[in-house]
C-alpha positions, 0 to 999 in steps of 0.5 A: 129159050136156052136155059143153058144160057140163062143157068150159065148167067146166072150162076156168076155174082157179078150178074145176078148183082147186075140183075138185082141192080136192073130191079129197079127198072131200066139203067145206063150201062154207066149207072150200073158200073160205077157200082163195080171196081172192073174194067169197062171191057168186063162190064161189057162181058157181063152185059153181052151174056146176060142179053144172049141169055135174054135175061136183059134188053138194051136200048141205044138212046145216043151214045148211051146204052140203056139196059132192062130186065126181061120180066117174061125170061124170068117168068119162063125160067120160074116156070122152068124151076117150078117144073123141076120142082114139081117132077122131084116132089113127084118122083118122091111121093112114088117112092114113099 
């Protein structure tokens, strides 16, 4: 899991507004982005880093490509956050 890729696709709204869309389950790449005013090429920019972060699957089905959530990503990357969270909380307590 790179949790580089995955911090890096995050921190942009347009995917984490992309991600929020994908909570209701699986997409066209056509539903998604009639909810953006930017160019079919930036949608695509979008959608390409949030799948090399693994945060997303696609599917073709015809000309359509279908997008999803990865739900064991996020469950990896809760895991991550956790840890980070745990290891501050820890280092704390010592100093108290």
């Amino acid at each position: 899991m790179g949790t580089d890729l995955m911090f890096k696709a995050l921190a942009d709204p347009t995917r984490r507004k992309i991600l929020h869309i994908l909570n209701d389950g699986e997409k066209s790449a056509g539903q998604i982005a009639e909810q953006f005013s930017i160019s079919a090429p930036s949608m695509s920019h979008h959608f390409n880093i949030l799948k090399q972060a693994d945060l997303i699957y696609a599917r073709r089905d015809g000309q359509q490509i279908y997008y999803a959530l990865n739900t064991t990503v996020f469950q990896d990357l809760v895991t991550v956050v956790l840890d980070l969270l745990g290891a501050h909380i820890s280092e704390r307590e010592k100093s108290e």
